[in-house]
TISE-499624 format. One line per 8 residues: number of its first residue (from 1); their letters; for each residue x, y, z of N, C-alpha, C. Coordinates in steps of 0.05 Angstrom, whole numbers, plus 32768, in hexadecimal, padded with zeros to 4 digits. Layout:
N
NUM) a) X Y Z X Y Z X Y Z  ...
***
This chain:
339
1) xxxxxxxx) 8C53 8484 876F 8C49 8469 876E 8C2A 846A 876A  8C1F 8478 877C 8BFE 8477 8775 8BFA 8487 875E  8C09 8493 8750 8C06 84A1 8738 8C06 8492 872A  8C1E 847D 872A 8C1C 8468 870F 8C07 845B 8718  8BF9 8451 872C 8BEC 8441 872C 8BCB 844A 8722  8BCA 8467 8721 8BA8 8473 8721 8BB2 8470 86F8  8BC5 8472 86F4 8BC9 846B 86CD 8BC6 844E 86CB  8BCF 843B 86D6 8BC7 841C 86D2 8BA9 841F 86D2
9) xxxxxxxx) 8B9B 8425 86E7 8B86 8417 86E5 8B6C 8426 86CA  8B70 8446 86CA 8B6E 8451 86B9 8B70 8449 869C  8B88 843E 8695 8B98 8433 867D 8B85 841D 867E  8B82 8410 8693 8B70 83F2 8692 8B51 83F8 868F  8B43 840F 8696 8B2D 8417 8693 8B29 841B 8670  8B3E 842E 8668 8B39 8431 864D 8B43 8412 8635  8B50 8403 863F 8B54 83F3 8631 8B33 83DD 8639  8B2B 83D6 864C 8B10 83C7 864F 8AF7 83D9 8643
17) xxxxxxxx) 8B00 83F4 863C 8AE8 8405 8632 8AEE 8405 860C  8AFE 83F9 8605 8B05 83FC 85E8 8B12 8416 85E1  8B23 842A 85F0 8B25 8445 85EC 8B3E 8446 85E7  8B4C 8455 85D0 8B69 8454 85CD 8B73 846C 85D9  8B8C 8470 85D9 8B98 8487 85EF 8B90 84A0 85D7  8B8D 84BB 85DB 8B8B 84CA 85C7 8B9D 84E6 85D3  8BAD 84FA 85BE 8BBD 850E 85CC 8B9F 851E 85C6  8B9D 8531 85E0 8B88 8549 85DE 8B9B 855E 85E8
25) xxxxxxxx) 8B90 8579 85E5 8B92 8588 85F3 8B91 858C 860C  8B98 8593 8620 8B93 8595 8643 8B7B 85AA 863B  8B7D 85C5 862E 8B6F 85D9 8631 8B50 85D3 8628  8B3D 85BF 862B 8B2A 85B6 8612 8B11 85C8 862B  8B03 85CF 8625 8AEB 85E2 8636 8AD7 85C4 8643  8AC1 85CE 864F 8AAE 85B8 8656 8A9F 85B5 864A  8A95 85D6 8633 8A83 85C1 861E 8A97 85B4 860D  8AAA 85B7 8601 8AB4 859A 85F4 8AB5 858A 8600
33) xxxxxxxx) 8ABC 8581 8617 8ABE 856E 861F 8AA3 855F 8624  8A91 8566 862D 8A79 855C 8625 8A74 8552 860A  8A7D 855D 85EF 8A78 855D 85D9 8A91 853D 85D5  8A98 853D 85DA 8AB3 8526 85D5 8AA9 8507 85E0  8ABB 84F8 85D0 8AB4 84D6 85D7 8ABF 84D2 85EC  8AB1 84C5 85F2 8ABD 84B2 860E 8AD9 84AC 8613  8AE2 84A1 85F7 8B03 849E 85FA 8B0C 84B7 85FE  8B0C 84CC 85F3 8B20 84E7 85F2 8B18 84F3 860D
41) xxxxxxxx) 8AFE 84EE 8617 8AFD 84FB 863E 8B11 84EC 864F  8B0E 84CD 864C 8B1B 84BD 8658 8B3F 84C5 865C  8B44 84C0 863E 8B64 84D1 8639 8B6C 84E7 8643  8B51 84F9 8643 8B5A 8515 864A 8B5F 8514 866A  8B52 8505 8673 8B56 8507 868F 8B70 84F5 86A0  8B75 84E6 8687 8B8A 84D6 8694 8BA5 84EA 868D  8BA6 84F6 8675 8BBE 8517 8679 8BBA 852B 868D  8B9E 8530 868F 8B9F 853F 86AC 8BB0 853C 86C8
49) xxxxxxxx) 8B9D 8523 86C7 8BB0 8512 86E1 8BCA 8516 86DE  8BD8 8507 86CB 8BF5 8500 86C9 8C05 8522 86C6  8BE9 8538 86BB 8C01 8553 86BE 8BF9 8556 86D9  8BEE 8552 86EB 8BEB 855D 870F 8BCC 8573 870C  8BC5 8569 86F3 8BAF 8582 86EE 8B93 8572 86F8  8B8B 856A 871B 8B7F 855A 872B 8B63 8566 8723  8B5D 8581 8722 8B42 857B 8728 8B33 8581 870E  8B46 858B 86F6 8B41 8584 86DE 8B38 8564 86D2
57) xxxxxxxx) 8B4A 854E 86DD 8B4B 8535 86DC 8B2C 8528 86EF  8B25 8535 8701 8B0C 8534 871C 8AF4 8536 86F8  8AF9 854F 86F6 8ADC 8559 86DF 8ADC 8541 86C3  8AED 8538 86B9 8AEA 8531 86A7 8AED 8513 86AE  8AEE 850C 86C3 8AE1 84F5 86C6 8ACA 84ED 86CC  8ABE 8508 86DE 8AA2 850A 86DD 8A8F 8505 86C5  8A9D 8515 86AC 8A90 8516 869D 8A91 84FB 868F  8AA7 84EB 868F 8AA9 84CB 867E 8A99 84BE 868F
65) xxxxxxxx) 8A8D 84C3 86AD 8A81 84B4 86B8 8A62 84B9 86AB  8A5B 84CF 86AA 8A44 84DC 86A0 8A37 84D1 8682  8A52 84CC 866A 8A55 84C3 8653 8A45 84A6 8659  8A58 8495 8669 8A4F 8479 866E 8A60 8471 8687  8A47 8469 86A2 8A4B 846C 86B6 8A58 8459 86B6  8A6A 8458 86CC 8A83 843D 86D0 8A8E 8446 86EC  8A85 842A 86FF 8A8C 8437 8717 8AA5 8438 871D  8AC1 842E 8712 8AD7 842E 870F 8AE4 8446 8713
73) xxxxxxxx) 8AD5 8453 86F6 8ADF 8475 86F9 8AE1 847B 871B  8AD1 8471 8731 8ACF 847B 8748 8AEC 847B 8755  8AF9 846E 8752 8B0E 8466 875A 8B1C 847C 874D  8B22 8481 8731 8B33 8497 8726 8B30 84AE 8732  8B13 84BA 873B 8B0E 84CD 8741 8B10 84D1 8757  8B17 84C0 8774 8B1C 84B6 878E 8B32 84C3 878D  8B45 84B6 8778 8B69 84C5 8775 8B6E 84D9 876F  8B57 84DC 8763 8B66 84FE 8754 8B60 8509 876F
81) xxxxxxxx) 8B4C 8509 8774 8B46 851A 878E 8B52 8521 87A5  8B57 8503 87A7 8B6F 8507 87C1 8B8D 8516 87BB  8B95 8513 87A3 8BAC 8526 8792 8BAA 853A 879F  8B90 8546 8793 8B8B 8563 8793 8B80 856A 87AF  8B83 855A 87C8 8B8B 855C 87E3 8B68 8559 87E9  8B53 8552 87DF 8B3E 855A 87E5 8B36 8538 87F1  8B3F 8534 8804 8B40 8514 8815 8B1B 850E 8818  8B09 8523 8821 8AEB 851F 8828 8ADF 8507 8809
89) xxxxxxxx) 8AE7 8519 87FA 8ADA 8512 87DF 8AE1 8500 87D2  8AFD 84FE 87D9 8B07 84E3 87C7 8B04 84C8 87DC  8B00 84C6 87F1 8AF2 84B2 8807 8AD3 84B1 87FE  8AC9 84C9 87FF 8AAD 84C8 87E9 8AAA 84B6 87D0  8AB8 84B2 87BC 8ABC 84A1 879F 8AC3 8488 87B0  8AD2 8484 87BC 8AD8 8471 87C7 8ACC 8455 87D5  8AB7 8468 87E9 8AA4 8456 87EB 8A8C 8453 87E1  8A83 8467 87C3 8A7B 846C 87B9 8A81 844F 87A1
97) xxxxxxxx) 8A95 8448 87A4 8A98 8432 8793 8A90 8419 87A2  8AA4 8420 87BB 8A8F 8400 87CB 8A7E 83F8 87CD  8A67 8409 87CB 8A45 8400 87CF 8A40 840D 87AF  8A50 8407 8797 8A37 8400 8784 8A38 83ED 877E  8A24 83EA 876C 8A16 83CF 8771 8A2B 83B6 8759  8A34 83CF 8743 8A3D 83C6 8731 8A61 83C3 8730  8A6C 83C7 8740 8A82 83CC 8752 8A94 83B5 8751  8AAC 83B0 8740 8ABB 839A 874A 8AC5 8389 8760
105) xxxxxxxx) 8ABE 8375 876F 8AC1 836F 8784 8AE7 8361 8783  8AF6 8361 8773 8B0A 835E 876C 8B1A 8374 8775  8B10 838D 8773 8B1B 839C 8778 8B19 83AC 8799  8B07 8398 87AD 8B05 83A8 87BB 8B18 83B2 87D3  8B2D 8399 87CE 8B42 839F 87E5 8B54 83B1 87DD  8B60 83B6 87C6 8B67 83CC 87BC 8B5A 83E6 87C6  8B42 83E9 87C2 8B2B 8406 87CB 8B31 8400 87E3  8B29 83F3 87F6 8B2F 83EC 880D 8B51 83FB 8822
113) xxxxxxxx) 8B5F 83F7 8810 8B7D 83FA 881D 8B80 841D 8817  8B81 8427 87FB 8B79 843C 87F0 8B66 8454 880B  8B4B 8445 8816 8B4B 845A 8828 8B4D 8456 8840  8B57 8446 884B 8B70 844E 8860 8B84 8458 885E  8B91 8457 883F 8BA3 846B 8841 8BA3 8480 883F  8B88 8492 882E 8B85 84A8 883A 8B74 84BC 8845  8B64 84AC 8857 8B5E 84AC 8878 8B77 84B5 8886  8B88 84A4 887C 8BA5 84B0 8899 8BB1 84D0 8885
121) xxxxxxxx) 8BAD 84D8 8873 8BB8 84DD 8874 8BA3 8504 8874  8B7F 84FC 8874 8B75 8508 887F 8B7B 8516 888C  8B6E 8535 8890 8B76 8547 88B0 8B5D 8544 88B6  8B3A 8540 88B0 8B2E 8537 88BC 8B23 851F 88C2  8B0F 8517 88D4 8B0B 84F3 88CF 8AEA 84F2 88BE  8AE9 84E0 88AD 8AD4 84DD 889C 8AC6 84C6 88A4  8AAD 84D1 88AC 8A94 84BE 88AC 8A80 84B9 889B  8A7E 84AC 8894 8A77 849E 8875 8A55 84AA 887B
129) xxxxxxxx) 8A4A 84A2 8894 8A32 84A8 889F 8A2A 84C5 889F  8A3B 84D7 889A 8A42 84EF 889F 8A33 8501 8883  8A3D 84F6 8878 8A3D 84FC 885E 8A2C 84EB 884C  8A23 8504 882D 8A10 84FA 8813 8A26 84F0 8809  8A1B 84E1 87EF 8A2C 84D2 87E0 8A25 84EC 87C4  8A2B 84DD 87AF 8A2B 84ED 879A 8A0B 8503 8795  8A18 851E 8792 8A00 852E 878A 8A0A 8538 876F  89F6 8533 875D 89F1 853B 8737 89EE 8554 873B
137) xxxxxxxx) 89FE 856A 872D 89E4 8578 8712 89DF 857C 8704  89D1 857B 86FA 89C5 8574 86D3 89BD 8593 86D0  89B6 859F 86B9 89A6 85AB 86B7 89A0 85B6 8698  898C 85C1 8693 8984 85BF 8670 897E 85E6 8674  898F 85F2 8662 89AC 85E7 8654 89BC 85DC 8664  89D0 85D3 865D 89EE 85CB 8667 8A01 85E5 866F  8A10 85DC 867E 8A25 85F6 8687 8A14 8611 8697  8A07 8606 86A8 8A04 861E 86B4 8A0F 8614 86D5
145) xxxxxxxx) 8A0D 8633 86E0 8A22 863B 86F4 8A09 8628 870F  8A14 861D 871C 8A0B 8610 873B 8A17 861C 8746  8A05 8624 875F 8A0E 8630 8774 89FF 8620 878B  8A0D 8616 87A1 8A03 8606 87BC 8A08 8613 87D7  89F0 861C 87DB 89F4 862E 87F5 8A02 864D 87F6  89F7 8656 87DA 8A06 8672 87CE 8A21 8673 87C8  8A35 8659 87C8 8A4B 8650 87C2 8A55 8641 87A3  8A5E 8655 8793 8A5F 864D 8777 8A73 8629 877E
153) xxxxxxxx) 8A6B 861A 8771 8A79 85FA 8769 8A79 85F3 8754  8A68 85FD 8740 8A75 85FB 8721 8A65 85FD 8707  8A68 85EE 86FA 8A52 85E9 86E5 8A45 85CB 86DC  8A2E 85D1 86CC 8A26 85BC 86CB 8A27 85AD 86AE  8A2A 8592 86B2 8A21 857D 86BD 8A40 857B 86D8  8A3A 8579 86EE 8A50 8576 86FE 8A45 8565 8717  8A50 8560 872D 8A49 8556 8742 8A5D 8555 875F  8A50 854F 876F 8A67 8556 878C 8A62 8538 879F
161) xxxxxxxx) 8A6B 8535 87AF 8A6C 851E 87C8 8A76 8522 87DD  8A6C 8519 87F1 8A6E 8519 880A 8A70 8536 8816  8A49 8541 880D 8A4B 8551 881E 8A36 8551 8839  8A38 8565 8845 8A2F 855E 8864 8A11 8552 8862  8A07 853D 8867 89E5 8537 8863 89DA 854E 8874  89C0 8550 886C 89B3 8571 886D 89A4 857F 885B  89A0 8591 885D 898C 85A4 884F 89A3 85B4 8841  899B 85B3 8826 89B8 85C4 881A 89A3 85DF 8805
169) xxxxxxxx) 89AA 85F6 87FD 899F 8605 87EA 89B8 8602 87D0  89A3 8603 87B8 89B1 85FE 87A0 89A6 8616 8789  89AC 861C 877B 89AB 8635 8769 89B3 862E 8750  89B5 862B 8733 89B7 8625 8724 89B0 8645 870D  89C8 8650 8700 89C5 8666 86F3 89CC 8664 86D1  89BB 866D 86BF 89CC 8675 86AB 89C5 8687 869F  89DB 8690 8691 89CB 86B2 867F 89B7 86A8 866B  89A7 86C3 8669 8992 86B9 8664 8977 86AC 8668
177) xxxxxxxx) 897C 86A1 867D 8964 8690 8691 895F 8695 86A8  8945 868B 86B2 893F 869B 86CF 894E 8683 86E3  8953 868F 86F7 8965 8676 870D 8957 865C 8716  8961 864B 8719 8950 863A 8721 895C 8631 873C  894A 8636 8757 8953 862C 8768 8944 8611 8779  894C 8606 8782 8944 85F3 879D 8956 85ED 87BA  8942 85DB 87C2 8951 85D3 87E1 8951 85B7 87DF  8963 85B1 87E2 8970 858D 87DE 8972 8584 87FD
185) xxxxxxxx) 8969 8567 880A 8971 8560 881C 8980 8545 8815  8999 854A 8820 89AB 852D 881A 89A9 851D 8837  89B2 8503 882A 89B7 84F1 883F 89C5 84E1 883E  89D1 84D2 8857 89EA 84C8 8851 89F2 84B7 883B  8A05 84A9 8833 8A0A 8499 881A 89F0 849B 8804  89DD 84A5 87FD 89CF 84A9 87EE 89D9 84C0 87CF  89D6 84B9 87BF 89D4 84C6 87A9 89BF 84D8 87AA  89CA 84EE 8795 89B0 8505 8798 89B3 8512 8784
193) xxxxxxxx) 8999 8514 8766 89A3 8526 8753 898F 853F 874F  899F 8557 8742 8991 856A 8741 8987 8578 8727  8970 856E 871E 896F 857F 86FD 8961 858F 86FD  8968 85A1 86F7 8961 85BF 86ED 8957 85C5 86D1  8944 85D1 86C4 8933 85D6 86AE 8936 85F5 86B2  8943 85FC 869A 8943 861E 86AC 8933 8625 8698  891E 863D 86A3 890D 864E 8687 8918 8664 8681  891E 8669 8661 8925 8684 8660 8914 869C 866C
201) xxxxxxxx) 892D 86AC 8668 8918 86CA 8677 8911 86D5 864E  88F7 86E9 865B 88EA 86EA 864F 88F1 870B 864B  88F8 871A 8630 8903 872E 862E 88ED 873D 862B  88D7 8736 8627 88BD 874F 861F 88AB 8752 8640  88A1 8767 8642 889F 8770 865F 887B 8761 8657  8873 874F 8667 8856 874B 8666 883F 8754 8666  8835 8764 864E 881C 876A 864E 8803 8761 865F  87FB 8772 8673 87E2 8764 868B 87C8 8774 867C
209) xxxxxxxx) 87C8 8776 866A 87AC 8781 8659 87A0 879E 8666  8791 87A5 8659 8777 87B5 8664 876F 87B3 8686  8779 87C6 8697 8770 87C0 86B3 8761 87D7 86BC  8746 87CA 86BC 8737 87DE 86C8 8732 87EB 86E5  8731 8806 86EE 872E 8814 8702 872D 8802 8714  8728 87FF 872E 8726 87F1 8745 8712 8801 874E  86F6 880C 8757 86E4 881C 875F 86DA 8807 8775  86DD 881B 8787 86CC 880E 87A7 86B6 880A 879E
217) xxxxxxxx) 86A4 87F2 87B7 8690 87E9 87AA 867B 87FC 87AC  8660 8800 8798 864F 8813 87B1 863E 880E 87C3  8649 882C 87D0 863F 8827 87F4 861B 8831 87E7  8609 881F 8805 85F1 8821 8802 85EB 8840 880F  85DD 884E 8804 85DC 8865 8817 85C2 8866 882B  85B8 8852 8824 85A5 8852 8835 85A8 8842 8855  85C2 8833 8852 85C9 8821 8868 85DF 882E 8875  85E5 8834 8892 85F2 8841 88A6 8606 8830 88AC
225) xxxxxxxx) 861C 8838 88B2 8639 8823 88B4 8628 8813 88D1  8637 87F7 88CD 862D 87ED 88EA 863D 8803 88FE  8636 87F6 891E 8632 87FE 8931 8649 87EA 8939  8666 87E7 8944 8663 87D1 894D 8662 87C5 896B  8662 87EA 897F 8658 87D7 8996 8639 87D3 8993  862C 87DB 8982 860F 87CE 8984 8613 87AF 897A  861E 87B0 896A 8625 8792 8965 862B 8782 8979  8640 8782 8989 864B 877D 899B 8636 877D 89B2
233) xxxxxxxx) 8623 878E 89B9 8610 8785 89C7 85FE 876F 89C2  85F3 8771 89A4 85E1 875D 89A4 85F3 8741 899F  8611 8736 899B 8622 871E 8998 861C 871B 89B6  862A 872D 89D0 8627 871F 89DF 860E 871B 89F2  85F9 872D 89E1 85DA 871C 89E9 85D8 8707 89EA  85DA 86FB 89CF 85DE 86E5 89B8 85E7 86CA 89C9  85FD 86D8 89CB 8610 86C3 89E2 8607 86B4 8A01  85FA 86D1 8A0F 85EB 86C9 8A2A 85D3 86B8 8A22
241) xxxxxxxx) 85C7 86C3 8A14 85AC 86B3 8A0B 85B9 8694 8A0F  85C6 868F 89FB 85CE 866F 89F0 85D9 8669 8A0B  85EA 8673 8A23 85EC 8660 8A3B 85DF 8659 8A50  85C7 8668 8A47 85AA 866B 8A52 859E 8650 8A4C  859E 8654 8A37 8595 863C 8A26 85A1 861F 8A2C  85B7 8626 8A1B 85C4 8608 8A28 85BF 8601 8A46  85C2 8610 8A5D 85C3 860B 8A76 85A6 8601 8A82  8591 8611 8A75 8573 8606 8A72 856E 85EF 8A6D
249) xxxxxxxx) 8575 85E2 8A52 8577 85D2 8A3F 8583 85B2 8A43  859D 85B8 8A4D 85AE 85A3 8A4E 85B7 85A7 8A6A  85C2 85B5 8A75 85CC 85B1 8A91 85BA 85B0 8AA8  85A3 85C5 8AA5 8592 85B0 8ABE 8581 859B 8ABB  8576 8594 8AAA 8571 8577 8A9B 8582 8560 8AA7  859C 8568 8A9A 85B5 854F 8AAA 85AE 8550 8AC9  85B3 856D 8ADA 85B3 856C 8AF7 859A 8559 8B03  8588 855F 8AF5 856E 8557 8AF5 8572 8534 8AFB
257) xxxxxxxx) 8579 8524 8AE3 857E 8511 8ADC 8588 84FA 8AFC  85A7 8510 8AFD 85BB 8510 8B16 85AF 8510 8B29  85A0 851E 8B36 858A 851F 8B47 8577 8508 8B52  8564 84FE 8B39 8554 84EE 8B39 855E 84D2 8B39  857E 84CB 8B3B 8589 84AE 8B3A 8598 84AE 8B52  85A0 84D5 8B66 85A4 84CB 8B79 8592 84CA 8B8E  8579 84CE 8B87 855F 84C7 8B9B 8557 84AF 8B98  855E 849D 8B85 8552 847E 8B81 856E 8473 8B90
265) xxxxxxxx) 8587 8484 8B92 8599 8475 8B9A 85A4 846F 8BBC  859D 8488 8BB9 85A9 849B 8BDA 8588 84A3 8BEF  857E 84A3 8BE0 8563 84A9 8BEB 855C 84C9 8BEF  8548 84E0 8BF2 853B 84EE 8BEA 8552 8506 8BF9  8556 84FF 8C17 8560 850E 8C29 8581 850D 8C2A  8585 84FE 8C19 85A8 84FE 8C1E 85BC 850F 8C09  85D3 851A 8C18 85E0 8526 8C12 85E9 852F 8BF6  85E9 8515 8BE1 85EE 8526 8BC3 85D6 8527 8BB7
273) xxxxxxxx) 85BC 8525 8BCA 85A1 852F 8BB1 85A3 8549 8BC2  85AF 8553 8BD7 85A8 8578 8BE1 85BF 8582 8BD0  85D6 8573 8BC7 85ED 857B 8BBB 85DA 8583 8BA0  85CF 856F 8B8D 85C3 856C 8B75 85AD 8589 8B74  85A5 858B 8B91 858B 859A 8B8A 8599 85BC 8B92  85AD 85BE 8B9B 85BC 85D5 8BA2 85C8 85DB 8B84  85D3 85CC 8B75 85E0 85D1 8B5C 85CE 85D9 8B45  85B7 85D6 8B4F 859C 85CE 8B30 8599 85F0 8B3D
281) xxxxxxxx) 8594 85FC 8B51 8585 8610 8B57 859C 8624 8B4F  85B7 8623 8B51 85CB 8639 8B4F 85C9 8634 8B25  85C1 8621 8B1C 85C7 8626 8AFD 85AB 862A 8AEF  858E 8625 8B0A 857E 8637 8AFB 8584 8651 8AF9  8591 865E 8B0F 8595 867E 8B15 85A5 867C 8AFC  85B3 8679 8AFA 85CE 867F 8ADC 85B5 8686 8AC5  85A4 8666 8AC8 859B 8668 8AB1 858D 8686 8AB0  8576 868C 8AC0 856A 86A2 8ABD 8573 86BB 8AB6
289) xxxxxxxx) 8594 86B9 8ACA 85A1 86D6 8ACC 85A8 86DD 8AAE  85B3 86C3 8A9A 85B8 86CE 8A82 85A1 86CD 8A6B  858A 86C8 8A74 8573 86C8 8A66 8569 86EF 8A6B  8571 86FB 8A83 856D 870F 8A86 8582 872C 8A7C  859C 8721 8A83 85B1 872D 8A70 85B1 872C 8A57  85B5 8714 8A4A 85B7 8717 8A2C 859A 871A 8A1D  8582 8715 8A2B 8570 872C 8A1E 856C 874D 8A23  857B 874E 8A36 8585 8777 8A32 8593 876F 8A1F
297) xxxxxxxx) 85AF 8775 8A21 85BB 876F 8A09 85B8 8773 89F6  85AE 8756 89E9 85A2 8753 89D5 8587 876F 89C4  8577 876B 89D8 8565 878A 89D1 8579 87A6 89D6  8585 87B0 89E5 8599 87C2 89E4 85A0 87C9 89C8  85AA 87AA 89C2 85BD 87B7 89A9 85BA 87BC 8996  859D 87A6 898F 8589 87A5 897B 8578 87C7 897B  8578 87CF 898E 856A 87E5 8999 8579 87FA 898D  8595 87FD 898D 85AF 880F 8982 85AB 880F 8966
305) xxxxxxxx) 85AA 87F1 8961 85AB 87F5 8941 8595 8801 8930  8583 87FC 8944 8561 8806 892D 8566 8822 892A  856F 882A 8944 8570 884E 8942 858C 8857 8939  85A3 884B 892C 85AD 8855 8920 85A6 884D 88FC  8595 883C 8902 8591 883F 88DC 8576 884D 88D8  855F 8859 88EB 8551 8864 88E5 855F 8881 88EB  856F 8888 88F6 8579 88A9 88F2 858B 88A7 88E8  8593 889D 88DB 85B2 889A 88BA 859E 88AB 88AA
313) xxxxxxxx) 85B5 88BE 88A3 85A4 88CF 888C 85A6 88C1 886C  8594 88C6 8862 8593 88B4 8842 859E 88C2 8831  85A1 88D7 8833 85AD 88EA 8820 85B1 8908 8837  85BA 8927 881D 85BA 8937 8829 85A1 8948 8832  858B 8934 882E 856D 8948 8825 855E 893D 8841  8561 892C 8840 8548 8910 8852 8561 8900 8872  854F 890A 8884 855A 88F0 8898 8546 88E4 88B2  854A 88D7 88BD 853C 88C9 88D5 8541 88CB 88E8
321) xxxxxxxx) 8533 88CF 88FF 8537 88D7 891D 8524 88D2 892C  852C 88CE 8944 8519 88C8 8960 851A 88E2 896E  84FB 88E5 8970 84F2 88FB 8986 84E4 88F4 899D  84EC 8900 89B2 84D3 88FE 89C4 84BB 8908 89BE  84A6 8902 89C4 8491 890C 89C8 8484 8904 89E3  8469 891B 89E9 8468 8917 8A08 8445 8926 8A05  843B 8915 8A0E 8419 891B 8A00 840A 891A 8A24  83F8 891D 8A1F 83EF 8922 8A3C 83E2 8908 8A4F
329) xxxxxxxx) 83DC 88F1 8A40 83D9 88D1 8A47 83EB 88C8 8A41  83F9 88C7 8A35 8410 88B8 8A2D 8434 88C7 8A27  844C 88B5 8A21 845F 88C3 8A19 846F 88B4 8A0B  8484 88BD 89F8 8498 88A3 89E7 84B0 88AE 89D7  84B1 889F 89C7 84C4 88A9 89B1 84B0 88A5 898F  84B1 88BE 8983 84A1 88BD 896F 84BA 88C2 8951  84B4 88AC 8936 84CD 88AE 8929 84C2 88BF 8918  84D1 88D0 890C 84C7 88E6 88F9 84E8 88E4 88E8
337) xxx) 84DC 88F3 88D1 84EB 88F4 88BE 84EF 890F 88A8  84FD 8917 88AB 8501 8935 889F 8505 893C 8884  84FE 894D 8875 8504 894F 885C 850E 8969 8852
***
């Protein structure tokens, strides 16, 4: 019964489309069929159907949809589907017809009864919310292999429905060309298409020209690798100095400030100007203590560095060094230089 009935409406599709019945072959490939009129896809798919050949009949209505879209076909392709036991997908076309826009409203209690009937006859339950609506793939050339989620589904121009909304991976192959991949996010009842531009691969191996040596840069020979705990001494000179500073600068200034508003406030002898004047005296000490650290430091390291670049030898002939010397008024370090 629903067999004759997916040929009525079929038979009524091609008679409102101007298309006469035509005998084809069942065996016709997908580039012909691509290559073929609208009437002879239409026909072809209505012998599919009627031989039980479902998901043959699924593709080549795709493709009469593709020819010239007609949301009707949705309904043919609802049936075949369900035929061919695949209940998710053909509830997919289904309501896939209800919300377009262009959609017979004549027909909707029909679509209507259609998937309740097979809903029951479902083994799982379908949430419309659950699920994308139609996903495309196009791609230039035609007929190459899709793959979704490393899972071959067919060729192209083709499409799928109601699959899980989500992050899906897609792959698109053909000989000859480099792959083209992406990441698709579907969402529920939403359409989603995928076109692909594939570039051929390129059979000549790429000439990268003339590449010259890579030569380290040159080293100065007159300059001595740094030092870097001398470095490191004079950074955290560097460092004490500046909280010296700031603490000089800005923080007893403020205490200062604090001070002098709680002596107009509290009066000379009370409790938060000895507080004010106890806190000013512990961050002069800071201040000083790192005014005295980070100038060792600082000279320390500065001190490291002079005498390692005045005894760095310049070559194998010539170098620099610190001696004592020790004279009878006086005593030091005298720099001499050897040749």
């Amino acid at each position: 019964m629903r067999q004759h009935g997916f040929s009525i409406i079929l038979g009524a599709l091609a008679l409102i489309l101007g298309l006469p019945s035509m005998a084809a072959a069942q065996d016709i490939s997908k580039a012909e069929l691509l290559e073929a009129d609208l009437a002879e896809v239409v026909d072809l798919a209505r012998q599919a159907f009627d031989a039980g050949d479902y998901d043959i009949a699924v593709e080549r209505l795709q493709v009469a949809h593709r020819l010239q879209p007609t949301p009707r076909l949705f309904i043919n392709i609802g049936r075949s589907l369900a035929r061919a036991g695949d209940c998710r997908s053909a509830l997919g076309y289904y309501y896939a017809y209800l919300r377009h826009p262009n959609a017979e409203s004549e027909l909707f209690e029909g679509v209507e009864a259609t998937i309740d009937e097979v809903e029951a006859d479902c083994d799982e339950d379908f949430d419309e919310a659950s699920f994308s609506g139609r996903v495309l793939f196009e791609s230039t050339p035609l007929l190459a292999t899709v793959y979704l989620n490393d899972e071959l589904v067919g060729t192209t121009p083709m499409e799928l429905i109601a699959l899980p909304i989500g992050t899906h991976q897609v792959r698109i192959e053909s000989d000859g060309y480099e792959p083209f991949e992406d990441e698709i996010s579907l969402r529920a009842r939403r359409d989603h298409t995928v076109d692909a531009t594939l570039q051929e691969e390129s059979d000549e191996p790429v000439d990268p020209g003339p590449v010259d040596p890579i030569e380290p840069p040159p080293g100065d020979a007159s300059s001595p690798p740094l030092n870097p705990i001398a470095l490191g001494l004079v950074g955290g000179g560097a460092v004490l100095l500046g909280v010296g500073l700031y603490t000089d600068l800005v923080t007893i200034p403020r205490i200062d400030q604090e001070r002098a508003d709680a002596i107009e406030t509290h009066g000379a002898d009370s409790p938060q100007v000895a507080e004010f004047t106890q806190t000013r005296q512990s961050r002069s000490i800071l201040a000083l203590s790192t005014y005295i650290a980070g100038g060792m430091l600082l000279a320390g390291g500065a001190a490291w560095l002079i005498y390692d670049f005045v005894t760095h030898e310049d070559d194998a002939a010539t170098s620099w060094r610190l001696a004592p010397e020790v004279q009878p008024n006086q005593a030091g370090l005298q720099l001499m230089r050897r040749f």
